[in-house]
C-alpha positions as CSV (number, residue, x, y, z in Angstrom):
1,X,39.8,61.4,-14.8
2,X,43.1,61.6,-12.6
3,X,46.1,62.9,-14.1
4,X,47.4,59.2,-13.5
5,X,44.8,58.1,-15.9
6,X,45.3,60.6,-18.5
7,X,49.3,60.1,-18.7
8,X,48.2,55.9,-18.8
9,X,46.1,56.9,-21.9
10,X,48.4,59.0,-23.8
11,X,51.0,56.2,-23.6
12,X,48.4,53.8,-25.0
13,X,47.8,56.6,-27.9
14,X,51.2,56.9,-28.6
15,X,51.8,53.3,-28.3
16,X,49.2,52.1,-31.0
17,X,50.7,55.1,-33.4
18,X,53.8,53.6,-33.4
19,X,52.4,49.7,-33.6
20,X,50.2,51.6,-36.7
21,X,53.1,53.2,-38.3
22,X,55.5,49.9,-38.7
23,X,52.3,48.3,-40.1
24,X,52.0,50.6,-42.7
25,X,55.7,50.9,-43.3
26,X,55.4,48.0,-45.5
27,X,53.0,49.1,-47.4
28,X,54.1,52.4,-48.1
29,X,57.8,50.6,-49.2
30,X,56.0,48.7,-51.8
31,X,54.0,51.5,-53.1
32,X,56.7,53.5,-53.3
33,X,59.1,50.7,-55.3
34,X,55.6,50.0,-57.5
35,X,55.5,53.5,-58.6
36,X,59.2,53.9,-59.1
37,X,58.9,51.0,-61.3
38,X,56.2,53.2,-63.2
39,X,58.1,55.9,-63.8
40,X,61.0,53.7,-65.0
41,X,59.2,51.7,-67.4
42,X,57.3,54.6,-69.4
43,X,58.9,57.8,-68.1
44,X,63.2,58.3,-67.0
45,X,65.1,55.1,-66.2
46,X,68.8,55.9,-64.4
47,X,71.5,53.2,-66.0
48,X,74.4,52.3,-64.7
49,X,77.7,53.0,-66.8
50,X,79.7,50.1,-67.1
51,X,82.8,50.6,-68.8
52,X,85.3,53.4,-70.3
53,X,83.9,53.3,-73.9
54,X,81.9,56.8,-73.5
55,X,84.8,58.5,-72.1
56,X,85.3,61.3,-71.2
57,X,82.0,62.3,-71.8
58,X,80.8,59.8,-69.2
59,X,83.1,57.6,-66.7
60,X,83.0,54.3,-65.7
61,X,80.8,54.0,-62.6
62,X,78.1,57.1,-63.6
63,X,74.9,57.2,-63.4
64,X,72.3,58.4,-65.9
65,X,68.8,59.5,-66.6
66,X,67.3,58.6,-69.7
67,X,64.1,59.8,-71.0
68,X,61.8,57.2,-72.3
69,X,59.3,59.5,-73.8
70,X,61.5,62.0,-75.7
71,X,61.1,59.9,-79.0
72,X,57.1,59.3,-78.8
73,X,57.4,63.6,-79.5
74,X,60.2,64.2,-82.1
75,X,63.0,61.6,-84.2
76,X,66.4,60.2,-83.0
77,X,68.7,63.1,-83.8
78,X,72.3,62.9,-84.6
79,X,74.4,63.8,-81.3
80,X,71.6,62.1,-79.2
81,X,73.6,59.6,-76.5
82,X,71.0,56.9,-76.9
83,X,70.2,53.6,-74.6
84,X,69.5,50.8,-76.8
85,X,68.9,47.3,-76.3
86,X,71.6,44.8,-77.6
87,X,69.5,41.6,-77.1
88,X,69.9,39.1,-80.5
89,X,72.2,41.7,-82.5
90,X,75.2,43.1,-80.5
91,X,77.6,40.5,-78.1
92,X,77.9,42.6,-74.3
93,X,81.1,45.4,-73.8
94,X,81.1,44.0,-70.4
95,X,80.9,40.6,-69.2
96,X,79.0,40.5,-65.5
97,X,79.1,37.5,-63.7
98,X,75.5,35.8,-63.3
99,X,74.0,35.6,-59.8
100,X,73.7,32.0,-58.7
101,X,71.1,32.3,-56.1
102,X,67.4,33.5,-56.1
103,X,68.8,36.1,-53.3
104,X,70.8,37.3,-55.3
105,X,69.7,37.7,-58.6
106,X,66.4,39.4,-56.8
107,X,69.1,42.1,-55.5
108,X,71.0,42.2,-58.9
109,X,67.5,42.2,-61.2
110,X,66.6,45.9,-58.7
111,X,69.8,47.0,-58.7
112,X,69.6,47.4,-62.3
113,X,65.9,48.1,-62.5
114,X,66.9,51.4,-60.5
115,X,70.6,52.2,-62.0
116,X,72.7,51.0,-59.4
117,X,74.3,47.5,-60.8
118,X,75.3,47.2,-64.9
119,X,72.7,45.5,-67.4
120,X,74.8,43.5,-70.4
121,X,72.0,43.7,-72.3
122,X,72.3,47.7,-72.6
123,X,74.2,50.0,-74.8
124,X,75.3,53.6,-74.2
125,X,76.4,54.9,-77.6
126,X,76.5,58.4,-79.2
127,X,74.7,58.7,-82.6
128,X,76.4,59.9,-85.5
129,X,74.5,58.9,-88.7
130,X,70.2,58.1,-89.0
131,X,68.0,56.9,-91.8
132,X,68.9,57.7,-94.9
133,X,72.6,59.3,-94.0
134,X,76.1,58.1,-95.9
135,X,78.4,58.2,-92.9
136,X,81.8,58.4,-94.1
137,X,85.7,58.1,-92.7
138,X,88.0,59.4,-93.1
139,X,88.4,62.5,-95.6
140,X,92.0,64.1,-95.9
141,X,92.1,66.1,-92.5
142,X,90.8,62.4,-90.8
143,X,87.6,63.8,-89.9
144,X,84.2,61.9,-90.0
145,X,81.9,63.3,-92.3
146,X,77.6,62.9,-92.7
147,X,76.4,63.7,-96.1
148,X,79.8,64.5,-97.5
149,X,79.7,67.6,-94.4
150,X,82.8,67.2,-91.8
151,X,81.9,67.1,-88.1
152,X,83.5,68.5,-85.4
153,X,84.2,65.7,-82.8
154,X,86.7,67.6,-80.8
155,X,84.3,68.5,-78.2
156,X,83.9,65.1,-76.6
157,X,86.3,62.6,-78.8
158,X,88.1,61.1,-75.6
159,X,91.2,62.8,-74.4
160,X,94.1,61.5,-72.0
161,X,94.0,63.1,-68.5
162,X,97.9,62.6,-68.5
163,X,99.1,62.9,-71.9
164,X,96.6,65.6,-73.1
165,X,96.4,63.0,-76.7
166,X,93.1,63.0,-78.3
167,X,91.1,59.8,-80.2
168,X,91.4,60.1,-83.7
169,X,87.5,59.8,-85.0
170,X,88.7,56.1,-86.4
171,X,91.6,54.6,-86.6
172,X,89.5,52.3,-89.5
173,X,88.0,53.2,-92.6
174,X,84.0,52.9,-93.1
175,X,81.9,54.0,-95.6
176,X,78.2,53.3,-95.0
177,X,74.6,54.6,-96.2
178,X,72.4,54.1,-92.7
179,X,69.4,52.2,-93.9
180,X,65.3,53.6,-93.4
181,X,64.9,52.3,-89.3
182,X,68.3,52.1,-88.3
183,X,71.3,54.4,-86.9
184,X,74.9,54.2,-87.1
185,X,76.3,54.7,-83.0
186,X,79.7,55.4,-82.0
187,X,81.4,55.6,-78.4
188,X,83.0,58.5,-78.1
189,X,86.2,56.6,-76.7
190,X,86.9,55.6,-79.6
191,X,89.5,53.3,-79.2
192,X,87.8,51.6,-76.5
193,X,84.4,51.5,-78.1
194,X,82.7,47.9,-79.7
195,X,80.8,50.1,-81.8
196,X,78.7,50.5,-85.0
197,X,82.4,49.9,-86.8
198,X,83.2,46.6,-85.1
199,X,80.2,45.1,-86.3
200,X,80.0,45.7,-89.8
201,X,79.9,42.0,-90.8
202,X,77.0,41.4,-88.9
203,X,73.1,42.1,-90.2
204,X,72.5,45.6,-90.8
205,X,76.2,46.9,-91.7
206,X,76.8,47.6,-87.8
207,X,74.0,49.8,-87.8
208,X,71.4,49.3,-84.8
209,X,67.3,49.0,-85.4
210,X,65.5,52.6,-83.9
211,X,62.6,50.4,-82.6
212,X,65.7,49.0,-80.2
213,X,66.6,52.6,-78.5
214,X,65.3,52.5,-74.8
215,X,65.7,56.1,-74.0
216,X,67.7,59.7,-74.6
217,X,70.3,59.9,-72.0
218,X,69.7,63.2,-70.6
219,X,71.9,63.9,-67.4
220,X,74.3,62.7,-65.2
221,X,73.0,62.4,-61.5
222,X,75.7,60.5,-60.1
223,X,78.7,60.7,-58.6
224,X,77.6,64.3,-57.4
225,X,80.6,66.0,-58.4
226,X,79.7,65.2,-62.0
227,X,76.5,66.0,-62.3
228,X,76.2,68.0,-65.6
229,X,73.2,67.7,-68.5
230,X,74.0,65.9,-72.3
231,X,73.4,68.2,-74.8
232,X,74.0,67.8,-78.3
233,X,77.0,68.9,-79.7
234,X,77.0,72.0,-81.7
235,X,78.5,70.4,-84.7
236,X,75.3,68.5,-85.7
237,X,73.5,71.4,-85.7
238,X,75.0,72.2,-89.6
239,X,72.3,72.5,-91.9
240,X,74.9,70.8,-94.7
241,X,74.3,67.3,-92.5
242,X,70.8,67.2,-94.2
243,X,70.3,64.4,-96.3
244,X,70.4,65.4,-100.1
245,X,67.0,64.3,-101.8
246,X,67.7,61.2,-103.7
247,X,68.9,61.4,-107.2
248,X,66.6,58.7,-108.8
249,X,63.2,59.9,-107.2
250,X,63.5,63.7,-108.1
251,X,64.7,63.1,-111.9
252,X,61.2,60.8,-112.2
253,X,59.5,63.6,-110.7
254,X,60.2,65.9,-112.7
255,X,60.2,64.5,-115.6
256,X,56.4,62.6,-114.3
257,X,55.3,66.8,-114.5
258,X,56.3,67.4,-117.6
259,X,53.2,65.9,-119.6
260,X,50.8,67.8,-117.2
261,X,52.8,71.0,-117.9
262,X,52.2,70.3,-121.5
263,X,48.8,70.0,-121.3
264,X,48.2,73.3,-119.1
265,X,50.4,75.2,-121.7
266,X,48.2,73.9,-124.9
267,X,44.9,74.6,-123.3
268,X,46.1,78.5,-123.0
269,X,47.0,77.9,-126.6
């Protein structure tokens, strides 16, 4: 074989790995979308941060990772910045204007899918009070308080860049026992926030249903000069947030052992 030949058949080689590689490009594109799709609908979902009510904690325009799983291994805890779903029970924080073509609404329906575009259905909240809890405000020092216990909201209460003036924990009085299978949420801007608070006429006292909560929000991945993790504040770490035992069922419990202890006591008679 001349050399002519040989340079004729590399450029044949070389032309059908390119021809191969755009045909497979497609495919690859639409295995790599169906597995991100995976990972977003059992594993970490980003969402999209649409408005100032989580401030300063997170800003208007952030992007998240929330884990999907995190709940399947341990209970809500107070702290926890939760995703929930708002569908049927809460009206949106943000109004977004509905796509009016199928174009469109394709781009807005992955933009959302994959964090990039707002979903009104979606909430971004911070919880404060679970099953079981009597979520109180304000005591004398104006301080919300779980179980009768003060918390420490000073941390990430929202704060003015130019005035250095903090939130108050509520400029409104509540007073509410959080009922078994639901949580009491509040933005951390709180004068901003449509929270549990504004909705306490609705069904549930302005608590939210667990079985609603999409995901922990775990980190911040975007803008990259904001990256930072979401831990949970040190303040509901107090061992005095723990629920006291109910009144009603531990009297009848004791007093339900008192005949057996009778009994054991005459038989060593």
């Amino acid at each position: 074989m001349t050399s002519e030949e040989e340079e004729a058949e590399d450029g044949d080689d070389k032309k059908k790995k390119q021809g191969s590689f755009w045909k497979e490009l497609p495919i690859l594109v639409v295995i790599a979308v169906v597995l991100a799709l995976v990972i977003k609908a059992f594993a970490v979902q980003a969402f999209y941060i649409p408005s100032g009510s989580m401030e300063n904690t997170l800003q208007v325009g952030d992007r998240v990772l929330v884990n999907k799983i995190v709940y399947h291994t341990r209970d809500v805890a107070r702290g926890d910045i939760i995703v929930f779903n708002g569908l049927d029970s809460w009206d949106p924080e943000t109004q977004v204007e509905e796509p009016t073509n199928p174009v469109s609404k394709l781009l807005r329906w992955v933009g959302a899918a994959f964090g990039f575009a707002p979903n009104e259905k979606d909430y971004i909240k911070r919880v404060i009070g679970i099953p079981g809890d009597r979520v109180k405000c304000c005591d004398a020092q104006g301080r919300v308080t779980v179980n009768g216990t003060p918390i420490d909201e000073s941390s990430y209460l929202y704060t003015d860049p130019i005035t250095g003036e903090q939130n108050k924990p509520s400029n409104d009085p509540f007073d509410i026992t959080v009922a078994p299978g639901q949580l009491w949420v509040m933005g951390d801007h709180r004068e901003l926030s449509y929270d549990s608070r504004s909705h306490q006429a609705d069904p549930g006292g302005g608590t939210i249903p667990i079985d609603h909560v999409i995901g922990r929000a775990f980190v911040i991945v975007w803008p990259l000069d904001r990256i930072d993790t979401l831990p949970i504040p040190d303040t509901f770490e107090q061992p005095a947030l723990a629920a006291a035992l109910p009144a009603t069922p531990f009297v009848l419990g004791v007093i339900g052992t008192l005949p057996i202890a009778y009994l054991l006591r005459r038989r060593r008679i």
